[in-house]
C-alpha distance (Angstrom), angle and dihedral (degrees) to the residues before:
residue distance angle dihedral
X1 . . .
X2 3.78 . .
X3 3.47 130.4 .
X4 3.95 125.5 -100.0
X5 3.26 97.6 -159.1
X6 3.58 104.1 132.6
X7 3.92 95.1 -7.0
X8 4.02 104.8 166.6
X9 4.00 93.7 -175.1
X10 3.85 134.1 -30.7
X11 4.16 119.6 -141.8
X12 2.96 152.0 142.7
X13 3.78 124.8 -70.8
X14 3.89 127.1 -146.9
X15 3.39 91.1 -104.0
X16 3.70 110.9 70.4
X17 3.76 102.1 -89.6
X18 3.72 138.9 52.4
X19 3.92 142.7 -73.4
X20 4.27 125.7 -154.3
X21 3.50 112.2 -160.2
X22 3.43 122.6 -156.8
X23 3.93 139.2 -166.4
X24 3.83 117.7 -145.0
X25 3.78 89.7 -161.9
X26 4.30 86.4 -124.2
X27 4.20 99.1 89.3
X28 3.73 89.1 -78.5
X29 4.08 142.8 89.1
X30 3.84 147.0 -169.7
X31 3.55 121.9 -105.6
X32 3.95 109.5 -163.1
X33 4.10 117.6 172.9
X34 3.42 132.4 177.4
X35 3.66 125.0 -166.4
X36 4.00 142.1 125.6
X37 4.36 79.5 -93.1
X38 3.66 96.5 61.8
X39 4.19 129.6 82.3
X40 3.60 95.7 -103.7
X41 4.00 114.7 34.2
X42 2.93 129.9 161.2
X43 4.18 90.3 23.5
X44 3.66 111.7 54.9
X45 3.87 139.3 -56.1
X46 3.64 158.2 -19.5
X47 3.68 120.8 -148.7
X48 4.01 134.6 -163.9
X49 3.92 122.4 175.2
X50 4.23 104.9 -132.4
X51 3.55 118.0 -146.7
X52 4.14 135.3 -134.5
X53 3.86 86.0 -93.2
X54 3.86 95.8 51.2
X55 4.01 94.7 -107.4
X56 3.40 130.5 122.3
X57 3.79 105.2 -84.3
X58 4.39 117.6 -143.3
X59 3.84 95.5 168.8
X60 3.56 104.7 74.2
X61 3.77 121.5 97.0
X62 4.17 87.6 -120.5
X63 4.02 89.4 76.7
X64 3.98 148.6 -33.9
X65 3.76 89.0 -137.6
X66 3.69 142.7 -7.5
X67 3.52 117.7 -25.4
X68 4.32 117.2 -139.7
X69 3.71 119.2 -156.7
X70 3.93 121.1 -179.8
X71 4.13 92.3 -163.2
X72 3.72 135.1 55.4
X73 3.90 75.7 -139.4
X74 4.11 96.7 66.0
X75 3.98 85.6 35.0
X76 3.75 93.5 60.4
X77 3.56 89.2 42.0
X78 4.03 94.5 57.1
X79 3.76 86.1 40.1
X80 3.86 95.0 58.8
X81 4.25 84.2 41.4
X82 3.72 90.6 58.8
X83 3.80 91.7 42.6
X84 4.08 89.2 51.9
X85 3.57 92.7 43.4
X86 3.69 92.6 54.9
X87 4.28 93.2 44.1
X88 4.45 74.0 56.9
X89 4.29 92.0 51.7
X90 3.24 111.3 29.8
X91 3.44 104.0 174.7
X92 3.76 91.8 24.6
């Protein structure tokens, strides 16, 4: 089970499955998803760091792209990464 640690809203997506958003409290937020589109369905989730202007957002030291994890574990675990490395830039 994932985190809700700074859940904004849970829903479904247009794709058959379900997105968590969630606000690191530092301009930017998490965008999980889960669905039969993504890299990792049926096993866990696919991650993407948003930026202040509601883009996709490469430059951050969290990832250049998408991020795939197969466990709730490992999603958790970049969750609570993003969440420290925003507490470390706060107005990143």
């Amino acid at each position: 089970m994932l985190t809700d640690r700074g859940l904004i809203s849970q829903r479904p997506n247009d794709i058959g499955g379900v997105q968590r958003l969630y606000d690191l409290g530092n301009g930017y937020s998490l965008s999980l998803i889960n669905a039969p589109m993504v890299h990792s369905y049926p096993f866990a989730w696919e991650a993407a760091v948003i930026g202040p202007d509601d883009g996709l957002a490469y430059s951050t030291p969290l990832t250049h792209d998408v991020e795939v994890f197969l466990t709730d574990d490992e999603t958790n675990a970049f969750i609570e990464k993003a969440f420290q490395w925003a507490q470390e830039n706060p107005h990143a």
